[in-house]
KOLVEX-43744 format. One line per field, with one value per residue (C-alpha): x, y, z. Coordinates in nm, 4 decimals, m for minus. Each point is the difference from the previous one (the first is absolute). Example, Ala and Ser with C-alpha at 12.3 -4.5 7.8 and 13.67 -1.06 7.14 Angstrom:
BEGIN
xx = c(1.2300 0.1370)
yy = c(m0.4500 0.3440)
zz = c(0.7800 m0.0660)
This chain:
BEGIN
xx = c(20.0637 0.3674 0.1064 0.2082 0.2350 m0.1067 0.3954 m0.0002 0.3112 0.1462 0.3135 0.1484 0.3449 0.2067 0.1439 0.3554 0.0999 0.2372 0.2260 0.3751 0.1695 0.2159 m0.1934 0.0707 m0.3111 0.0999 m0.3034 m0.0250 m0.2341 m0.2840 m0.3022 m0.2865 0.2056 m0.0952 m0.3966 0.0641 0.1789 m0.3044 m0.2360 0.2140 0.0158 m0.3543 m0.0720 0.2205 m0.1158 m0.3765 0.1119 0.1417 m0.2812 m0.2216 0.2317 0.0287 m0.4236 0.0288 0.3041 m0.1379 m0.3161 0.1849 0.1841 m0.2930 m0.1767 0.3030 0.0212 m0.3958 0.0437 0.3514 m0.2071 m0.3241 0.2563 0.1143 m0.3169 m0.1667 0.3013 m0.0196 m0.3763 0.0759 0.2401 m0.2556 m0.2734 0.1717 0.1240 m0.3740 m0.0901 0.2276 m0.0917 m0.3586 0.0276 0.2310 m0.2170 m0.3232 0.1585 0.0261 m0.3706 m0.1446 0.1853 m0.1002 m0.3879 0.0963 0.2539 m0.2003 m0.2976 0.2152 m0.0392 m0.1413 m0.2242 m0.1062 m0.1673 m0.1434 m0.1360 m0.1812 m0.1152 m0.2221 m0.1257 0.0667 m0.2999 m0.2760 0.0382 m0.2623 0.0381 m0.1525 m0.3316 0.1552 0.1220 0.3693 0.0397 m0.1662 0.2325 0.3219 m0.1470 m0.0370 0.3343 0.1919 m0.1090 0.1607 0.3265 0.1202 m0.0649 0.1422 0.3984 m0.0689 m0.1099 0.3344 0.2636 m0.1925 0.1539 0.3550 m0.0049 m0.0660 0.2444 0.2781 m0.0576 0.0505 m0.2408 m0.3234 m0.2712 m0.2566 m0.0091 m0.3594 m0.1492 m0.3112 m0.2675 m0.1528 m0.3262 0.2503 m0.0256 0.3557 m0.0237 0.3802 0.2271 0.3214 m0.1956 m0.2422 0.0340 m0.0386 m0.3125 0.0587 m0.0061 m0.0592 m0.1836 m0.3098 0.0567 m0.1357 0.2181 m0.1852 m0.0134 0.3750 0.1739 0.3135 m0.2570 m0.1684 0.3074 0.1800 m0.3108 m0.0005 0.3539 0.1891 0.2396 m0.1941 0.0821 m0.1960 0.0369 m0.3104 m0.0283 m0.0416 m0.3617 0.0477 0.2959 m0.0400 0.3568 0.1007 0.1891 0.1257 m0.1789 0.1487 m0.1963 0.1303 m0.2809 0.0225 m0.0026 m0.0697 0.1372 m0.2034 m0.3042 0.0379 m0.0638 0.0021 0.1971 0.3408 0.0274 0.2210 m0.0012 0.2972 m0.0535 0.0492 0.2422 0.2031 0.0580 0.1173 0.3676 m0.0905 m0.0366 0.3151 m0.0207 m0.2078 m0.2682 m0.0680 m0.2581 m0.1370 m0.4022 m0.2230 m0.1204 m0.3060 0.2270 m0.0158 0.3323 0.0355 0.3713 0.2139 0.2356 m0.2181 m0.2323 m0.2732 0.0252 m0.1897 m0.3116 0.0316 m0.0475 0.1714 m0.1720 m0.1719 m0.0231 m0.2182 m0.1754 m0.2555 m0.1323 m0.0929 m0.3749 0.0260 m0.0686 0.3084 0.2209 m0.1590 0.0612 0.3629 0.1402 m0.2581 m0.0798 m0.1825 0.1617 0.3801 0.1868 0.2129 0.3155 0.0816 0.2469 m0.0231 0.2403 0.2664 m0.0943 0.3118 0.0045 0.3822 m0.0474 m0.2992 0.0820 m0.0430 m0.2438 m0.1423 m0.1112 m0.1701 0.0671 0.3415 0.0840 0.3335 m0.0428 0.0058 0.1763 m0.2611 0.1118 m0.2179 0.0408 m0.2947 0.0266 m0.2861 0.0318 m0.1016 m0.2165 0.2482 0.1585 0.3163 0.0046 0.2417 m0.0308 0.3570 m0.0009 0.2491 0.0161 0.2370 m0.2375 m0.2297 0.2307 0.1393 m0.0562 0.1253 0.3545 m0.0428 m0.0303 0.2507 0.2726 m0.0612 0.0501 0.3031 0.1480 m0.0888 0.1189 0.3146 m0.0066 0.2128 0.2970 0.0270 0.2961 m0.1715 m0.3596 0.1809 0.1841 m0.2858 m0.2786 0.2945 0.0231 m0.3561 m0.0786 0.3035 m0.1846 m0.3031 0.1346 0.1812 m0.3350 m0.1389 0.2139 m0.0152 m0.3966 0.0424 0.2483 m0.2180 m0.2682 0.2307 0.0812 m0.3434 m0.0901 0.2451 m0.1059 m0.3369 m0.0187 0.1363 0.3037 m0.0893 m0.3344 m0.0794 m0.3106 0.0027 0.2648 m0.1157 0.1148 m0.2852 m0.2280 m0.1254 m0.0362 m0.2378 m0.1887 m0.0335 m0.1699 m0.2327 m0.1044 m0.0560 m0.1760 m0.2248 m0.0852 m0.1057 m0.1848 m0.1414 0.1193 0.2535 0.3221 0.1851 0.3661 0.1088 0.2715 0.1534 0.2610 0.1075 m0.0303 0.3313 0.1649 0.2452 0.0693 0.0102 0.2638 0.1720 m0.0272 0.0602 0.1788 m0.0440 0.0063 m0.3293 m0.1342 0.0214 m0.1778 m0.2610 m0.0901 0.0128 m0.2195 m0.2155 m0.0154 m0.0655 m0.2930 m0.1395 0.0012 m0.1974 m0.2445 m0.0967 m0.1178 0.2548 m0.1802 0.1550 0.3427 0.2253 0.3264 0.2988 0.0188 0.3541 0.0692 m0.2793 m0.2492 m0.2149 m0.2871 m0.2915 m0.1972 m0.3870 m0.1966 m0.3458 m0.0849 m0.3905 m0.0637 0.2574 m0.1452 0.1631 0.3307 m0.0185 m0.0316 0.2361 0.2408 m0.1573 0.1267 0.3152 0.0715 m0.1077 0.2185 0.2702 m0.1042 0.0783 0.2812 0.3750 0.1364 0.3239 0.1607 m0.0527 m0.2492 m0.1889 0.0089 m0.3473 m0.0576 m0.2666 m0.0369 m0.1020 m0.1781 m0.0859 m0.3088 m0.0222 m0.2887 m0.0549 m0.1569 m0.0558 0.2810 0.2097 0.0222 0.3983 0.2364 0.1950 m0.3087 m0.1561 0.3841 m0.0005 m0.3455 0.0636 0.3024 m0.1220 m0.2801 0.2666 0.1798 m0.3518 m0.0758 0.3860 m0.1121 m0.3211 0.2617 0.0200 m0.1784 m0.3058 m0.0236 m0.1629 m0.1238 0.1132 m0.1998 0.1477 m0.0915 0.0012 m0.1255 m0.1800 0.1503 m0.1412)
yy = c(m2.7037 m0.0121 0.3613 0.0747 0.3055 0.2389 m0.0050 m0.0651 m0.1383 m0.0372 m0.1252 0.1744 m0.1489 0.1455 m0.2021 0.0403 0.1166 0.2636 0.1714 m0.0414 0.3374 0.2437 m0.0464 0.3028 0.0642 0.1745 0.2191 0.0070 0.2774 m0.1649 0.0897 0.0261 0.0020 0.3166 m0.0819 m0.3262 0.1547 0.1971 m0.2697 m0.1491 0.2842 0.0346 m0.3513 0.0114 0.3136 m0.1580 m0.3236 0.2230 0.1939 m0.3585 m0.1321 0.3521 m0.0131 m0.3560 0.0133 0.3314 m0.1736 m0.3205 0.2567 0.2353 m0.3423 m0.1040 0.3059 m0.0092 m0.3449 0.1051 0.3045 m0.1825 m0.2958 0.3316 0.1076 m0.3276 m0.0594 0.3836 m0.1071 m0.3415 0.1706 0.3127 m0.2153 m0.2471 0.3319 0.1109 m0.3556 m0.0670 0.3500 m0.0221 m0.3844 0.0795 0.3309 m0.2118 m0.2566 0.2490 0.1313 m0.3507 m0.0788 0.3119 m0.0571 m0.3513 0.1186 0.2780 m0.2231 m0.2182 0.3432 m0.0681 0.3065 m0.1073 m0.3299 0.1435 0.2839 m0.2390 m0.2018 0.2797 0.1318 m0.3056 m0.2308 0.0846 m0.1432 0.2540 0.4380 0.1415 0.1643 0.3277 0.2831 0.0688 0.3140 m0.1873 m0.2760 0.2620 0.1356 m0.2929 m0.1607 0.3090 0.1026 m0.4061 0.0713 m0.3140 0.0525 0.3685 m0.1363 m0.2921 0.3165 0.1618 m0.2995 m0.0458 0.3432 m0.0340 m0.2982 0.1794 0.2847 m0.3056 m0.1739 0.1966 m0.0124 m0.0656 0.2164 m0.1879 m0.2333 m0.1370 m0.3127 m0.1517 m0.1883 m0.3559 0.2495 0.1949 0.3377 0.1560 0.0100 0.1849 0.1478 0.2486 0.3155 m0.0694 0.4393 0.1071 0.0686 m0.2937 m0.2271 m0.3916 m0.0409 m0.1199 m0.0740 m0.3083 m0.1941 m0.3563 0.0741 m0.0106 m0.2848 0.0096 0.0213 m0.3351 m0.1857 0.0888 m0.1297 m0.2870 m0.0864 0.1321 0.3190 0.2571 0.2470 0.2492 0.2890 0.2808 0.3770 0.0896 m0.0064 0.3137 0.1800 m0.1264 m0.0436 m0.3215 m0.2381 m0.3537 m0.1510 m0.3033 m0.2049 m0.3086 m0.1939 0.0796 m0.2846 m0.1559 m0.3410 m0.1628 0.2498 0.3202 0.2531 0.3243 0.1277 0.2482 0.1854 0.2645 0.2753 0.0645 0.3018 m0.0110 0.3336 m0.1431 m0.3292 0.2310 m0.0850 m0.4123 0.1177 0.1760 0.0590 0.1538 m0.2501 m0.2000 m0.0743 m0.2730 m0.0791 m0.1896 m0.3417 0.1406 0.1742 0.3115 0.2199 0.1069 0.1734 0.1826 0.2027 0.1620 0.0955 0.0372 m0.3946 m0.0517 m0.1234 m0.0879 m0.4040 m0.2210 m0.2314 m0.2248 0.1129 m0.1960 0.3267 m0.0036 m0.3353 0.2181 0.1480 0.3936 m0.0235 m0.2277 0.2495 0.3112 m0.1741 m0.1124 0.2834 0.2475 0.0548 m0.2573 0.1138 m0.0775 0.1142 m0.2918 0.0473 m0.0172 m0.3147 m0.2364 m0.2677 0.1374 m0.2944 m0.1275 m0.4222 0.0195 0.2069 m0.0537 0.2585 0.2629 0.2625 0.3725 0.2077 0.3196 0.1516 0.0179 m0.2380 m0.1419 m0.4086 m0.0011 m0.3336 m0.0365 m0.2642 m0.0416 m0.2086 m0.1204 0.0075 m0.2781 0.0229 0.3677 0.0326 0.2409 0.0681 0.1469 0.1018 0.1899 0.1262 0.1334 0.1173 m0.1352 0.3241 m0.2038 m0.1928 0.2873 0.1468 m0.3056 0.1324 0.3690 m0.1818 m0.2463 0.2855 0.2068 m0.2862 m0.0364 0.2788 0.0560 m0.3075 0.1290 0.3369 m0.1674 m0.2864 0.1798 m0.1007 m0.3661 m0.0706 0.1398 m0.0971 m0.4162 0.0396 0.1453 m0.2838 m0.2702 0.1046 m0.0254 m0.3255 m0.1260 0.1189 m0.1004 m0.3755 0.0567 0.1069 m0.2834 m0.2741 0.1876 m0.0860 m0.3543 m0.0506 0.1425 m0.2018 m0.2970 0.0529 0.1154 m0.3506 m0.1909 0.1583 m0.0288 m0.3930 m0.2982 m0.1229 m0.3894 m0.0015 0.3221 0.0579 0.3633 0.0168 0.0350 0.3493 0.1122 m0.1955 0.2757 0.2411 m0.2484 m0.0573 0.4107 m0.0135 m0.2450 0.1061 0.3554 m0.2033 m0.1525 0.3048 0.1642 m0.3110 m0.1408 m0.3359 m0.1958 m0.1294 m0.3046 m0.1120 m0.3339 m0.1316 m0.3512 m0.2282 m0.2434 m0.3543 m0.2302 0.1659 0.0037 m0.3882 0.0995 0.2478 m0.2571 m0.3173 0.1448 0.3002 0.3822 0.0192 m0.2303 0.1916 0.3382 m0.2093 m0.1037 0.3861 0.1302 m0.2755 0.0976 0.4060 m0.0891 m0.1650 0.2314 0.2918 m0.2004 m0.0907 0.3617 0.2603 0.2973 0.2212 m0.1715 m0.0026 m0.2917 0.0826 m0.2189 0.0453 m0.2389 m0.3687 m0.1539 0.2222 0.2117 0.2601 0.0314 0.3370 m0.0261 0.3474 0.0538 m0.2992 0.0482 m0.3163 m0.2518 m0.2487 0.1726 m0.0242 m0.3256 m0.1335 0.1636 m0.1559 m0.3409 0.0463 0.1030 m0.3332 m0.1942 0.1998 m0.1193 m0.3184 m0.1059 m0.2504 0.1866 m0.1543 0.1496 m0.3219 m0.3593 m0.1263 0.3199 0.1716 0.0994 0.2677 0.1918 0.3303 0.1691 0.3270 0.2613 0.2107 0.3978 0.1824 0.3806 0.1558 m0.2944 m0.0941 0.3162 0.3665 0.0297 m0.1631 m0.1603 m0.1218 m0.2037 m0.1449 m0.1174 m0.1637 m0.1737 m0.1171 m0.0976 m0.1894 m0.2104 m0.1153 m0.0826 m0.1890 m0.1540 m0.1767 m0.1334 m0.2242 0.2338 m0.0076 0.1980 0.3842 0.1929 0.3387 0.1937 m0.0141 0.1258 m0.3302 m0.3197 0.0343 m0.2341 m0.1590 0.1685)
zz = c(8.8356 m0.1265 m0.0460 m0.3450 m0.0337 m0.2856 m0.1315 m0.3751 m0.0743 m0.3489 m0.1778 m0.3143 m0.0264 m0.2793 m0.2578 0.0940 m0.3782 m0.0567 m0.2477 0.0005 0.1667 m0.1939 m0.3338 m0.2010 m0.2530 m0.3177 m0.1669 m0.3773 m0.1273 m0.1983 m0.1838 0.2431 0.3146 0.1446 m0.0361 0.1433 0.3122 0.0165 0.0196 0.2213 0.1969 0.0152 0.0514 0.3187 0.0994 m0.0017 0.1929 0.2471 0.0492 0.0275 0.2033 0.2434 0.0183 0.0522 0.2723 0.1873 0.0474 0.2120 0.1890 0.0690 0.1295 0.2305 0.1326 0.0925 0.1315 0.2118 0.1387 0.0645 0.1930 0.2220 0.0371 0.1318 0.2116 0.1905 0.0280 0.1861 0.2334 0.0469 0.1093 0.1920 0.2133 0.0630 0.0553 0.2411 0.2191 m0.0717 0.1766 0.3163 0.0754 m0.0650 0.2657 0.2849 m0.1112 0.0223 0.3322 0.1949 0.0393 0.1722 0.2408 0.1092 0.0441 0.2695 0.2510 0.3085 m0.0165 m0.3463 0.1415 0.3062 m0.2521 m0.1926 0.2836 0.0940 m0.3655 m0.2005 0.0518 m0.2537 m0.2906 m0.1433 m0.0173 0.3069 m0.1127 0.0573 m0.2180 m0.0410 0.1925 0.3118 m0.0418 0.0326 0.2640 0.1707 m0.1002 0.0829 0.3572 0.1064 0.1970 m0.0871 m0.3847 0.0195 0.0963 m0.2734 m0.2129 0.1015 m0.0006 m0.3779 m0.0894 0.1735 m0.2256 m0.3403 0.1669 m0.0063 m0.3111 m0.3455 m0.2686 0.2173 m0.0112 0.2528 0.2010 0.1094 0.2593 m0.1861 0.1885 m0.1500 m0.1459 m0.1531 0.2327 0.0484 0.3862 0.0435 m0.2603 m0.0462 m0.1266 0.2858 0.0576 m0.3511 m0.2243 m0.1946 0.2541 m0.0511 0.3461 m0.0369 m0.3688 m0.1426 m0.2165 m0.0663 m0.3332 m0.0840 m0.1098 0.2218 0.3078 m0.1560 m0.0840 0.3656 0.1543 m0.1700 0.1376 m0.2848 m0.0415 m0.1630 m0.2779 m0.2460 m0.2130 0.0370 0.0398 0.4098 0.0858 0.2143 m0.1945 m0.2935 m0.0459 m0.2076 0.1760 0.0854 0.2806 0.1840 0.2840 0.2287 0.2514 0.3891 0.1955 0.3199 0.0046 m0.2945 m0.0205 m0.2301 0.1950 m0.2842 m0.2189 0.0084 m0.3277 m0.1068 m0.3086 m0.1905 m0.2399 m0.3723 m0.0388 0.2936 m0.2468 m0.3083 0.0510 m0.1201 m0.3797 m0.0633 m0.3646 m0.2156 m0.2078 0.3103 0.1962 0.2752 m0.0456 0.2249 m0.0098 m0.2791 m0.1908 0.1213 0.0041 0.3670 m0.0547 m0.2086 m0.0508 m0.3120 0.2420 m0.2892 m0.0695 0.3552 0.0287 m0.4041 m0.0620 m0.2549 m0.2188 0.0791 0.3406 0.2482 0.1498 m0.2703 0.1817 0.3113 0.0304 0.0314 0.3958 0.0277 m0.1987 0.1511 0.3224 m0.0571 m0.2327 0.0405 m0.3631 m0.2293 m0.3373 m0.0860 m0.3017 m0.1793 m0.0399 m0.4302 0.0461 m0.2862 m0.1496 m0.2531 m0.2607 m0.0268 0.0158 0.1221 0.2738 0.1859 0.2984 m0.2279 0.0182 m0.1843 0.2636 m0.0617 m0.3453 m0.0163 m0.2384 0.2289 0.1277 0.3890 0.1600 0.2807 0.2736 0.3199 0.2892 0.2291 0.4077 0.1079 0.3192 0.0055 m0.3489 m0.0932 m0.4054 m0.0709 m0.3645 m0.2353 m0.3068 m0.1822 m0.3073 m0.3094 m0.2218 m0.1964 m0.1517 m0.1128 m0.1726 m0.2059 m0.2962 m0.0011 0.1725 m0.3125 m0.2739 0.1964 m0.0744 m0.3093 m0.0792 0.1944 m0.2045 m0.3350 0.0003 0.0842 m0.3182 m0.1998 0.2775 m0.1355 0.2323 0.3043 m0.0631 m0.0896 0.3675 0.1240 m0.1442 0.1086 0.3298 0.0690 m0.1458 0.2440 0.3078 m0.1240 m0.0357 0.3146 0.1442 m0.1189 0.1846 0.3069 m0.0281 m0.0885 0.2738 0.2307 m0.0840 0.0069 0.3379 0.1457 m0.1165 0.1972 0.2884 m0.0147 m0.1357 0.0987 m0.2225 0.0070 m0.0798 m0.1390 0.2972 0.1476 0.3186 0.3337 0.0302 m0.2110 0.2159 0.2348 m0.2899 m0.1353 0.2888 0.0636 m0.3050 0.0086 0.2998 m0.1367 m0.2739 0.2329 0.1719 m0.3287 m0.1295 0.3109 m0.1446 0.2133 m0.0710 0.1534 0.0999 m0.0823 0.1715 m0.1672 0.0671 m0.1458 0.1890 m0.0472 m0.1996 0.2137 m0.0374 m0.3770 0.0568 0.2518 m0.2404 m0.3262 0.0243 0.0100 m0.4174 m0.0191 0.3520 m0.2428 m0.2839 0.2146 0.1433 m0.3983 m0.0328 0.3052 m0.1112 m0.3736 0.1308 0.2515 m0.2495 m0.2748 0.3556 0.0863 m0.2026 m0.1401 0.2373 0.2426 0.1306 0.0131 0.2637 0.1116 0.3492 0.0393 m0.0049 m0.0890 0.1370 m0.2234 0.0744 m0.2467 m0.0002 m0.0770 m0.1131 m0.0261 0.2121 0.1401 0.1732 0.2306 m0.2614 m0.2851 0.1689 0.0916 m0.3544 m0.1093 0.2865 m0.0927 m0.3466 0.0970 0.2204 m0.3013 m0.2225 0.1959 0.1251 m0.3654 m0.0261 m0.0793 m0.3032 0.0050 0.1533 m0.1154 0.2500 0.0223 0.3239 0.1968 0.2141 0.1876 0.1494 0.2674 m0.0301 0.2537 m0.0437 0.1647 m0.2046 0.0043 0.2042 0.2263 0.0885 0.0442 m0.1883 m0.0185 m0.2438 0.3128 0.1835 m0.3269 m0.0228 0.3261 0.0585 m0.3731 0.1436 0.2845 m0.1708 m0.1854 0.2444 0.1850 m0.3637 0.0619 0.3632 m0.1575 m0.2456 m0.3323 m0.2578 0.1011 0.0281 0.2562 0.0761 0.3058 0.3249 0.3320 0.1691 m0.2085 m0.3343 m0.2346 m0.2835 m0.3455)
């Protein structure tokens, strides 16, 4: 799991020889001289021109790498932008349904049409008619509209009975209104009634506008009562992609925005889409054919974020970032012409360089100079790497740091997600090693917790991810765990690993541990909760004496 930087670092000291200065050379003409200087000559002139093919090929390739680094980074920022506006303004979306559903005349509404659980055997037009001549339903129909007159970016808002008929809604006066409208086949109307907030992509059954759709459940002390939903259209949303080459797709794949308006309704690979029947695309997107967009890996091993799309022949950095909680995709794609045309920019150089090899003086300063930034280059990278390693590991045993520990956990849990195999948290202390570190000293306590990381790494597997959290407590991360049982041998090998007599001093010193158990997604979905119920479990394994380890139950938990 240990990430290495791609820095090549190499050393090509010089051998400190010179000449002596002021050394006046004294030419003799001899037989043969002037075709040796030719040769000469000609021999230098062809190790320049090696050494210009060979030099204007590094150079082309840092200047790739420095562009593709700028690149990446303007992509990062980019998308953390959108991602940031697409979450707040998908905040006040998801909040709206819920506080409108808390209206007085909302509950009293659905008091009086929200009982059948089943459509009324009546056509749609009768059920406008009927919904639309209630006095009571006609202000809800009106307050609906002030409401979507208030609040930007709405299109509709609607009131949604449990058999899914829209009994009051904004456009209530218009053509396309959604009384009488029956909606039990949408998601959001299924997930709001089953408690949850709702949310969907789908083209407007009556306008056929696309559009996100959010839902929340309307309720009368514990009984759902309906459903509020509201309609926010997709041209009103063209402000989240703010660049060209991106786009936001649905939870199937499907691209729902952008600002290449000829990329929407287009899928990428792999897309999930082609796992719905015709009826459920037809229903949801109101086609049952989708073109794929032509996005396929680069083929280059070193950068695996690379990607050819169409027929252009330039790489495209593509970077996405998910939204869960609203089955939303940010992606962008940003081209790196710098790479595509490596080998024009390398020719170019070299030739550059050659015309000018007849300039020995300029062409030497000009072949020094670069090999001095390139070694200067060259340190920079290993001192970065240097120092990206003492942040990220501990500097007594050599374990990863605990400031690397959320990262970790963000991943495996991504991991899990993707897999559908858990992953678990280990929390371990040591028990007395205190008394060590009180008896014998703080040099032997450090001996003791080399000894104790030395022997959890050769426990686990190197999937797995070894971290000092400080002192002598350590956290152990477990991937691709299926079963509790899995992750319970592996803690039972762990307290035997350490259970093993120290012989550092002279009697040997023995020691147990205590080891906290939190397991994915059982015991919590976020980096901090897993922390805190493994935590929580060790100290629980603590009061029982030590020595045991426990997994985390909200009441008292048993001992594994």
């Amino acid at each position: 799991m240990e990430t290495e930087l791609p820095i090549a670092i190499s050393r090509n000291p010089g051998d400190g020889r010179g000449g002596p200065a002021g050394v006046v050379l004294e030419f003799r003409a001899e037989p043969g001289l002037g075709r040796r200087f030719l040769m000469l000559t000609c021999s230098a002139v062809a190790l320049w021109l090696v050494a210009c093919w060979l030099v204007s090929g590094e150079y082309v390739v840092w200047r790739a790498r420095e562009s593709l680094a700028q690149v990446d980074h303007d992509v990062h920022l980019s998308i953390d932008d959108m991602t940031q506006g697409l979450q707040r303004t998908l905040a006040v979306f998801h909040g709206i349904p819920s506080a409108l559903g808390r209206d007085r005349e909302v509950v009293d509404a659905l008091r009086r049409y929200g009982d059948p659980l089943e459509p009324r055997p009546l056509s749609q037009d009768r059920r406008r008619s009927g919904l639309s001549s209630d006095p009571q339903l006609d202000r809800l129909n009106r307050s609906l509209a002030a409401s979507v007159g208030d609040i930007a970016g709405i299109s509709v808002i609607w009131l949604i009975n449990p058999a899914g008929d829209a009994v009051a809604a904004s456009n209530h006066d218009r053509p396309e209104s959604f009384v009488g409208t029956n909606y039990r086949d949408r998601t959001y109307f299924s997930e709001a009634m089953a408690g949850r907030f709702g949310h969907q992509f789908a083209l407007g059954r009556n306008t056929n506008i696309p559009g996100l759709f959010f839902s929340a459940p309307v309720r009368d002390g514990n009984r759902i009562l309906g459903v509020m939903a509201l309609k926010v259209d997709i041209p009103y949303l063209a402000s989240w992609v703010n660049q060209a080459n991106a786009f936001v797709s649905d939870n199937y794949g499907v691209v729902i925005l952008a600002q290449d308006k000829g990329l929407e309704m287009s899928t990428l690979p792999g897309a999930g889409v082609v796992g719905l029947s015709p009826q459920e695309r037809i229903a949801r997107y109101k086609r049952s054919e989708f073109v794929e967009l032509p996005i396929v890996p680069w083929g280059a091993p070193d950068h695996p974020n690379l990607y050819r799309w169409g027929a252009d022949g330039v790489p495209y950095i593509r970077l996405s970032t998910i939204l869960p909680d609203d089955d939303l995709a940010l992606t962008v794609l940003a081209p790196v012409d710098r790479l595509a045309t490596m080998d024009e920019d390398r020719l170019w150089q070299f030739s550059l360089a050659g015309a000018m090899g007849t300039l020995v003086i300029i062409l030497a300063g000009f072949a020094t100079h670069h090999w001095v930034d390139r070694e200067r280059s060259r340190r920079n990278r290993a001192s970065r790497q240097q120092v990206e390693y003492l942040a990220t590991h501990d500097v007594l045993t050599g374990l990863f740091s605990r400031i690397v520990l959320d990262q970790f956990i963000g991943h495996g849990i991504a991991r899990a997600k993707r897999t559908g195999r858990g992953m678990a948290v280990l929390f371990i202390d040591l028990d007395q090693f205190k008394d060590v570190n009180d008896t014998l000293g703080h040099e032997v306590g450090d001996l003791v917790l080399k000894d104790a990381a030395r022997r959890l790494q050769q426990t686990v597997r190197e999937a797995d991810v070894v971290i000092r959290q400080g002192g002598d407590e350590f956290i152990v991360l477990l991937f691709d765990q299926p079963q509790a049982s899995d992750v319970r041998q592996v803690a039972e090998k762990i307290q035997a690993a350490l259970g093993v007599p120290y012989s550092i001093t002279d009697p040997p010193q023995n020691l147990s541990a205590s080891i906290g158990i939190a397991c994915y997604p059982e015991h919590g979905e976020t980096a901090s909760l897993l922390l805190r119920h493994a935590d929580s479990a060790m100290y629980q394994a603590k009061e029982r004496g030590g020595r045991c380890c426990r997994f985390f139950e909200a009441g008292a938990g048993t001992t594994a």
